[in-house]
Wavefront OBJ file of the C-alpha trace (Angstrom):
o trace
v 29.197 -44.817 -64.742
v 31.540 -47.489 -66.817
v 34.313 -48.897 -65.407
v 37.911 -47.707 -66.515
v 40.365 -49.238 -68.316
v 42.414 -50.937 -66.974
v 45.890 -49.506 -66.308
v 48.908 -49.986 -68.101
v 51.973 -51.348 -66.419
v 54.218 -49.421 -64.271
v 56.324 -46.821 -66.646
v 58.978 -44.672 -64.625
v 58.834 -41.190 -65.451
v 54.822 -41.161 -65.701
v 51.944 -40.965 -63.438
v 48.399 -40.018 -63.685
v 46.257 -37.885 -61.879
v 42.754 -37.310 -61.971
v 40.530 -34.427 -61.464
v 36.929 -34.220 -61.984
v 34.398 -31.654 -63.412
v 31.256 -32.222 -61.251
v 29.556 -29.700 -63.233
v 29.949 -31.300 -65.995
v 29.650 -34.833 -64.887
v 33.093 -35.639 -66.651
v 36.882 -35.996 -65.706
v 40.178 -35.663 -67.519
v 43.795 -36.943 -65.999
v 46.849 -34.891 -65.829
v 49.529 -36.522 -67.373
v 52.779 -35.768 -65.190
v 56.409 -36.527 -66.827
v 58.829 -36.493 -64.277
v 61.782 -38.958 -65.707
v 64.880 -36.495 -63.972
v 67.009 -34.421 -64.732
v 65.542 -33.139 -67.566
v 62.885 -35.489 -69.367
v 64.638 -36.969 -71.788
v 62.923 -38.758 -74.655
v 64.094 -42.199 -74.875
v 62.105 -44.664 -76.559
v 60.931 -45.508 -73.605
v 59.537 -42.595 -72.816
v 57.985 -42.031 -75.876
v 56.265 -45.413 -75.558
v 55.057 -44.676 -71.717
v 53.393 -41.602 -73.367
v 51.899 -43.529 -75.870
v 50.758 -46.894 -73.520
v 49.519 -44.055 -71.372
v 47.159 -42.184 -74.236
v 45.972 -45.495 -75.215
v 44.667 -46.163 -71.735
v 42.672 -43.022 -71.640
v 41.083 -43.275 -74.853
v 39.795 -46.644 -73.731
v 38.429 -45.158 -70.328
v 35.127 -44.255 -70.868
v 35.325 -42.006 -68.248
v 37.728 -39.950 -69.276
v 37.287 -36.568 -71.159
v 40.862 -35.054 -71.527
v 43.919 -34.969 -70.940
v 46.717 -32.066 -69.722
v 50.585 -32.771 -70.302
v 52.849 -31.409 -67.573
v 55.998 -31.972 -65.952
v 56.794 -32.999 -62.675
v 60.950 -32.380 -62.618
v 62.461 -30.395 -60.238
v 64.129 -27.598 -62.933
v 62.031 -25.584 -65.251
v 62.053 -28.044 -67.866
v 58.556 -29.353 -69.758
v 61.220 -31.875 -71.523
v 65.321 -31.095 -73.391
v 63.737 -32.994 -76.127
v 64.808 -36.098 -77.968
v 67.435 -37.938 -75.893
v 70.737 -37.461 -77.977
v 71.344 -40.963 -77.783
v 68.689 -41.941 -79.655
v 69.907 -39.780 -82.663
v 73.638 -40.269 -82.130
v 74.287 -43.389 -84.434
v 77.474 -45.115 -82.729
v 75.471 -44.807 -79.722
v 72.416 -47.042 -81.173
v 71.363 -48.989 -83.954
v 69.490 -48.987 -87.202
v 66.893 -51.362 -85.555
v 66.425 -49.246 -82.358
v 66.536 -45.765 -84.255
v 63.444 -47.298 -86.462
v 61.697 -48.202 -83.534
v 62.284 -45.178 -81.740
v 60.826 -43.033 -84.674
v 57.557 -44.848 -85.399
v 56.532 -45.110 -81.652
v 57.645 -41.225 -81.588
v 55.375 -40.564 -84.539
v 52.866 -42.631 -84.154
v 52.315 -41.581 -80.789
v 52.475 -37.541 -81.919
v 49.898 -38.811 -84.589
v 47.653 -40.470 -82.041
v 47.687 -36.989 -79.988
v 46.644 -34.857 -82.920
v 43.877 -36.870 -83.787
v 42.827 -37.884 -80.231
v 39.302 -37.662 -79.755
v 40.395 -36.297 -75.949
v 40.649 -32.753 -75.533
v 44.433 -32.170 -75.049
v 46.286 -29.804 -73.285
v 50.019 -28.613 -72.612
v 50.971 -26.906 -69.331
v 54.712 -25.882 -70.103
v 56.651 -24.809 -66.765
v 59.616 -23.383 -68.448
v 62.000 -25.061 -71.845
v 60.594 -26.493 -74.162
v 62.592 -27.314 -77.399
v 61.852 -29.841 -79.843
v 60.194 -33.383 -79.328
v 58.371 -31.424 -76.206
v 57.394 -28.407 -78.688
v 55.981 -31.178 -80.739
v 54.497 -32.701 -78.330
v 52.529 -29.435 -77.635
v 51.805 -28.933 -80.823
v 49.574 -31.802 -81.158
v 47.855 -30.955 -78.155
v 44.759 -28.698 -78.561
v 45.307 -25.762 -76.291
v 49.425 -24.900 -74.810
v 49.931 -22.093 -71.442
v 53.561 -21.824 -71.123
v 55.344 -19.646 -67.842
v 56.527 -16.271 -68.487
v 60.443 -17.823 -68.195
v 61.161 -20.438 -70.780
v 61.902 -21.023 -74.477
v 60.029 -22.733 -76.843
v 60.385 -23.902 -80.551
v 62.360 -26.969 -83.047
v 65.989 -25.452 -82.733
v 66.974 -28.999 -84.653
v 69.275 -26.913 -87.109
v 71.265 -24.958 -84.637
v 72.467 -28.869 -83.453
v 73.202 -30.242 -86.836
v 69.989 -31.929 -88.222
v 66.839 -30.763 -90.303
v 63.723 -30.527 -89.038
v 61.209 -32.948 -89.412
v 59.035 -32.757 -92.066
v 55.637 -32.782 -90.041
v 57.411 -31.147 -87.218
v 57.592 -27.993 -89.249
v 54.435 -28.348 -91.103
v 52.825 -27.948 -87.497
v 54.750 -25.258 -86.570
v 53.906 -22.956 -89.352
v 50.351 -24.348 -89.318
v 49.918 -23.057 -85.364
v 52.033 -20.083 -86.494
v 50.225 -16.376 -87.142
v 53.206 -15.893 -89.080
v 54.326 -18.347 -91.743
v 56.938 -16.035 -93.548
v 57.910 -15.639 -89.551
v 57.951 -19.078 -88.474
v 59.856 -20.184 -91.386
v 63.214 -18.352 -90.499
v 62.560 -19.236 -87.134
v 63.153 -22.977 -88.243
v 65.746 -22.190 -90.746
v 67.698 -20.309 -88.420
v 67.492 -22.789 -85.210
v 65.931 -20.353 -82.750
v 64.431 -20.467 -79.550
v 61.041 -17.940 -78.746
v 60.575 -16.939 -75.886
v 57.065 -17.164 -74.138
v 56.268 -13.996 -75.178
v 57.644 -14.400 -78.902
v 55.500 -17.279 -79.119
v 52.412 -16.106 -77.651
v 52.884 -13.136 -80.403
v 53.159 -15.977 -83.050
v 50.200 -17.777 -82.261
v 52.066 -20.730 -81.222
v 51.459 -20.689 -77.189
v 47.667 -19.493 -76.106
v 48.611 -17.782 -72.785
v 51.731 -16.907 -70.614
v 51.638 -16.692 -67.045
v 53.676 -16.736 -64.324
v 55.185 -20.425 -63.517
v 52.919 -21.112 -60.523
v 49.590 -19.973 -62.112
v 50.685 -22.793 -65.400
v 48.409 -25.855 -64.461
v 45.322 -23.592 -62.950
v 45.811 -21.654 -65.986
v 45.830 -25.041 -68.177
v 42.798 -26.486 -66.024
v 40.869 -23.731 -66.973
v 41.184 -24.153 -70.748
v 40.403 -27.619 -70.060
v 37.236 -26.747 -68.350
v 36.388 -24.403 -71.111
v 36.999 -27.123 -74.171
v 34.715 -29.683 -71.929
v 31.777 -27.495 -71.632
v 30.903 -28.728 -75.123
v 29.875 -32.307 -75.983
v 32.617 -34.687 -75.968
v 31.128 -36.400 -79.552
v 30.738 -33.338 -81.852
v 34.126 -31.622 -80.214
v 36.255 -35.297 -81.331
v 34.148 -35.600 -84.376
v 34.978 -31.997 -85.560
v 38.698 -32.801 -84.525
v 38.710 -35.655 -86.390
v 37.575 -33.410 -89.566
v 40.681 -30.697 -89.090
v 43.077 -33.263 -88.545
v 42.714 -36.828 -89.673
v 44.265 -36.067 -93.309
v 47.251 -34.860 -92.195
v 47.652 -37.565 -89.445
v 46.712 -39.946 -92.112
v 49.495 -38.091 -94.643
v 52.138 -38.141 -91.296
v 51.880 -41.763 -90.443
v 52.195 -42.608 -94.286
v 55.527 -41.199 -93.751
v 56.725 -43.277 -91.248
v 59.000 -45.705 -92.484
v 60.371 -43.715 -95.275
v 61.707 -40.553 -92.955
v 62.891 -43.012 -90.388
v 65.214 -44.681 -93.432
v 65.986 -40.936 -94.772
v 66.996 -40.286 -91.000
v 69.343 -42.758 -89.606
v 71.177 -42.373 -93.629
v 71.470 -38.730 -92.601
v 72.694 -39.391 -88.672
v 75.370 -41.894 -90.199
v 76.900 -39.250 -91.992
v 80.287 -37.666 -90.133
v 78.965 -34.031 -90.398
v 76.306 -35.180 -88.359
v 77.682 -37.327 -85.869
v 80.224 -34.985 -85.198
v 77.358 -32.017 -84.695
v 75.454 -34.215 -82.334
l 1 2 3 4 5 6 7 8 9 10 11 12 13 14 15 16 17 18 19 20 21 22 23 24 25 26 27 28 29 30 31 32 33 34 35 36 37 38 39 40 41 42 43 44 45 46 47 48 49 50 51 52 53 54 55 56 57 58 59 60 61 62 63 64 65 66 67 68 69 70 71 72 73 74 75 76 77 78 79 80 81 82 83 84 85 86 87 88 89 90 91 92 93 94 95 96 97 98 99 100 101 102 103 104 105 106 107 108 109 110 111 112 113 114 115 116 117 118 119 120 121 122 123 124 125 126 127 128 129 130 131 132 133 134 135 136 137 138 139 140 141 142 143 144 145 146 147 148 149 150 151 152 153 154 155 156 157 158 159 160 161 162 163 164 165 166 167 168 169 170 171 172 173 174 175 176 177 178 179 180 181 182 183 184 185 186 187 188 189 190 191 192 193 194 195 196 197 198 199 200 201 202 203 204 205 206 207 208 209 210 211 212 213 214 215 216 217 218 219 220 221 222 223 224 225 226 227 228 229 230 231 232 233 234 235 236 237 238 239 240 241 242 243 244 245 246 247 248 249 250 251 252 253 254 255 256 257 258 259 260 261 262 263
């Protein structure tokens, strides 16, 4: 077998964990965020996620990949940390580099020729519903909430944020007032909407999300990345175009008072 990559430096908040398919003769790592109280993304977060994806796409060992949190409450992450969106507490410079690692990484995860998974113990708002998004299959608990409520605090939603949403959505015309109006599904409501695969009960979440994974490695890791890389590359391509000019558009809109009042 080839070696592994080697690992990245120590980033609080993440660890890996490996579990193997001897079936199949493969492995894939869960990918455990436990940064307390509530997994909070900070740039550095975001860029521990990112190190952390790099290093198992270079790991020729590894087949996939399953998101899930390790924090005490029922919380897969709040979401962005308000700090990073708040402009008097950060800076031009630091909100720019906070958005392309953000989007880069969420890029990286939608085209990742990994198969990708999302085991969501409980809320889930925002950058974690993105998060999920990009990942290929999503089994959230039966208690929880799930969605980009970005307009019930103040902002808009992201551009590509919302394109995914109504592109995992059953229900465009649906989805779209969901966004519009700020709301938070539950499990159920977005298990109806196409948006979550299954809902289970909390402690049946990772078994639940390990058995998806099994499923999406029965099939050959090539032709499964390659066909990926078909359904998603353009719009990854059309995302990370976008980069620079929505992180511009962005802090211009978080300097404004409305907003830094909302947030």
């Amino acid at each position: 077998m080839p070696m592994p990559a080697k690992l990245p430096g120590f980033h609080p908040g993440v660890r890996v964990e490996w579990r193997s398919l001897p079936t199949l003769h493969k492995r894939y790592a869960v990918v455990w965020l436990g940064s307390e109280p509530v997994n909070s993304m900070t740039l550095e977060l975001w860029q521990a996620m990112a190190d952390t994806l790099d290093w198992l796409e270079l790991d020729p060992n590894c087949s996939g990949l399953i998101f899930a949190s390790e924090l005490k409450k029922p919380i897969f992450t709040a979401g962005n940390d308000i700090k990073e969106l708040h402009a008097p507490s950060t800076s031009q410079t630091r909100y720019a580099k906070f958005w392309s690692v953000q989007t880069t990484f969420l890029c990286r995860l939608l085209k990742s020729p990994l198969a990708t998974a999302c085991a969501i113990n409980g809320a889930c708002p925002a950058g974690g519903c993105a998060v999920s998004l990009c990942c290929d299959y999503r089994v959230q608990s039966l208690q929880g909430t799930f969605g980009l409520n970005e307009v019930a605090l103040g902002i808009p939603v992201p551009k590509f944020w919302a394109r995914l949403f109504l592109n995992a959505s059953k229900h465009a015309a649906t989805a779209e007032l969901v966004l519009l109006r700020g709301t938070l599904l539950t499990p159920h409501e977005a298990h109806t909407m196409g948006l979550v695969h299954e809902v289970v009960p909390a402690a049946a979440v990772l078994l639940a999300t390990e058995r998806a994974m099994a499923t999406l490695l029965k099939s050959p890791d090539n032709a499964r990345a390659a066909t990926k890389a078909n359904l998603r590359d353009g719009f990854a391509m059309e995302w990370e175009a976008f980069i620079e000019t929505e992180a511009k558009a962005g802090w211009e809109m978080l300097c404004t008072p409305e907003v830094e009042n909302a947030l």
